[in-house]
C-alpha positions in Angstrom: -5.7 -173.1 -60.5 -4.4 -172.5 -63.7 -7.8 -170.4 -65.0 -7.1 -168.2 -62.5 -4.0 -167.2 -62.9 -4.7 -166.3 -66.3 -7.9 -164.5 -65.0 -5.8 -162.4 -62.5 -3.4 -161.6 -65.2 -5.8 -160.3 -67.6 -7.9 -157.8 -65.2 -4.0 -156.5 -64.1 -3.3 -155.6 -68.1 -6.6 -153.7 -68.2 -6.2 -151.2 -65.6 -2.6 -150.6 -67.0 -3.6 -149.8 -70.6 -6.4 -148.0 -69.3 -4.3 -145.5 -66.9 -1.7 -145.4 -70.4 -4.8 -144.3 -72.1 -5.8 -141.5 -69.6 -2.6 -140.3 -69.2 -2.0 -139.6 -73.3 -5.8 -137.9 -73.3 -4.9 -135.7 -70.3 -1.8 -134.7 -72.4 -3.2 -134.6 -75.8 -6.1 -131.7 -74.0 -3.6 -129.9 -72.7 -1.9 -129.4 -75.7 -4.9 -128.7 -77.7 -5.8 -126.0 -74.8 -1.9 -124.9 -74.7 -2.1 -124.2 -78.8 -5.5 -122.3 -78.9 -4.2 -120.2 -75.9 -1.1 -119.2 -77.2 -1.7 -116.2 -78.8 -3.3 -115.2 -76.2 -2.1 -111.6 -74.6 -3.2 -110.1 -71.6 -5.5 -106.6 -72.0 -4.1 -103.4 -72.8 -4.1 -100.6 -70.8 -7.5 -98.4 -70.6 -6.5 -95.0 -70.6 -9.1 -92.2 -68.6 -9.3 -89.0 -70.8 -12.4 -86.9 -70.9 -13.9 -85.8 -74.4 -16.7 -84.4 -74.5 -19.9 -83.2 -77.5 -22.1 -80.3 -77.4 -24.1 -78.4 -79.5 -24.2 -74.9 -80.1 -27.8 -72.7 -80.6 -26.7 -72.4 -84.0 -27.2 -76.0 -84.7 -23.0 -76.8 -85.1 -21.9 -79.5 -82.8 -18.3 -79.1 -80.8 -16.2 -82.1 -79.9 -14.0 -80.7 -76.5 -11.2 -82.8 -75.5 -10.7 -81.7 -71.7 -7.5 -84.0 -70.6 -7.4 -86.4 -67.8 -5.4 -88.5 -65.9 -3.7 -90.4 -68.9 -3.8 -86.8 -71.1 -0.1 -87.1 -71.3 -0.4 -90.3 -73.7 -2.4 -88.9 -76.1 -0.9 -88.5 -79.5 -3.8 -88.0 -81.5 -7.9 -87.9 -81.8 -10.0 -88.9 -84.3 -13.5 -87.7 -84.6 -15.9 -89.6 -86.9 -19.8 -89.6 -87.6 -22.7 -89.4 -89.2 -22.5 -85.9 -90.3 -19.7 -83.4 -92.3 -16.9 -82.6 -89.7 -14.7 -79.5 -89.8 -10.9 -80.3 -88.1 -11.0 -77.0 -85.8 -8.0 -77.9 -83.4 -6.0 -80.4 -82.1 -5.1 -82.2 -79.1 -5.9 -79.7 -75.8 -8.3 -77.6 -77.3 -11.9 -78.3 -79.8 -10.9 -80.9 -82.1 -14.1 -81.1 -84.2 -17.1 -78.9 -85.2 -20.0 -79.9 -87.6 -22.4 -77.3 -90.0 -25.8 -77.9 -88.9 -25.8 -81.4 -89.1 -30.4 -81.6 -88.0 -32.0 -83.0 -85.7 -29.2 -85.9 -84.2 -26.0 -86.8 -85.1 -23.8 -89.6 -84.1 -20.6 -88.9 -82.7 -17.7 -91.4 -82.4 -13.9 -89.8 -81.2 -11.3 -92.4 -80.9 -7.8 -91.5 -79.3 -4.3 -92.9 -80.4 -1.7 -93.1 -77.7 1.9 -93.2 -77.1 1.8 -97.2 -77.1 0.2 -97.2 -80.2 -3.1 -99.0 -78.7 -6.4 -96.9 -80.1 -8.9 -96.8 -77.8 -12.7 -95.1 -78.4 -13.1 -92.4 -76.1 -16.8 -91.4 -77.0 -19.3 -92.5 -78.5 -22.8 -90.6 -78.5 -25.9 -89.0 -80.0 -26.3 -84.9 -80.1 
């Protein structure tokens, strides 16, 4: 009788320890997965504006910003690319032009807004 008391006791320790043990892994992941996601931050806003390239017979390449929905937040737009650009305007009107830049250029304009977020609003070939 005595061999299985001890017996009894013994197989109720090791589902005990082992529940202790699953609970401070469970908590030990989460914390892990709290740390790493803690910097997280939702998405800003994507703002809807239309810009637009073209180029003219002449061979020069216009960057037209034509508003939009969010046109209000703009505060600035930045034209960059693989050719020599010309500031011709600002916001509202042509913002870029380009001296015969040959066959294809790469065009990237990237918009700053109110919020301070900078989001690229084209990005093609001409």
């Amino acid at each position: 009788m005595e061999t299985e008391k001890k017996d009894r006791r013994k197989k109720g320790v090791s589902p005990v320890i082992g529940v202790i043990l699953m609970v401070a892994a469970t908590i030990v992941i989460a914390s892990v997965v709290l740390a790493m996601l803690g910097d997280f931050e939702p998405p800003k806003r994507i703002y809807a504006i239309s810009v637009m390239a073209s180029r003219a017979p002449d061979g020069n390449i216009a960057v037209i910003f034509f508003g939009g929905p969010d046109a209000n937040y703009v505060q600035e737009i930045t034209v960059s690319g693989d050719v020599d650009l010309t500031l011709t305007g600002s916001v509202g009107g042509t913002n870029t032009t380009t001296t015969n830049p040959g066959d294809t250029a790469h065009i990237v304009a990237t918009a700053t807004f109110t919020d301070g977020s900078r989001q690229v609003v084209l990005d093609t070939y001409v």
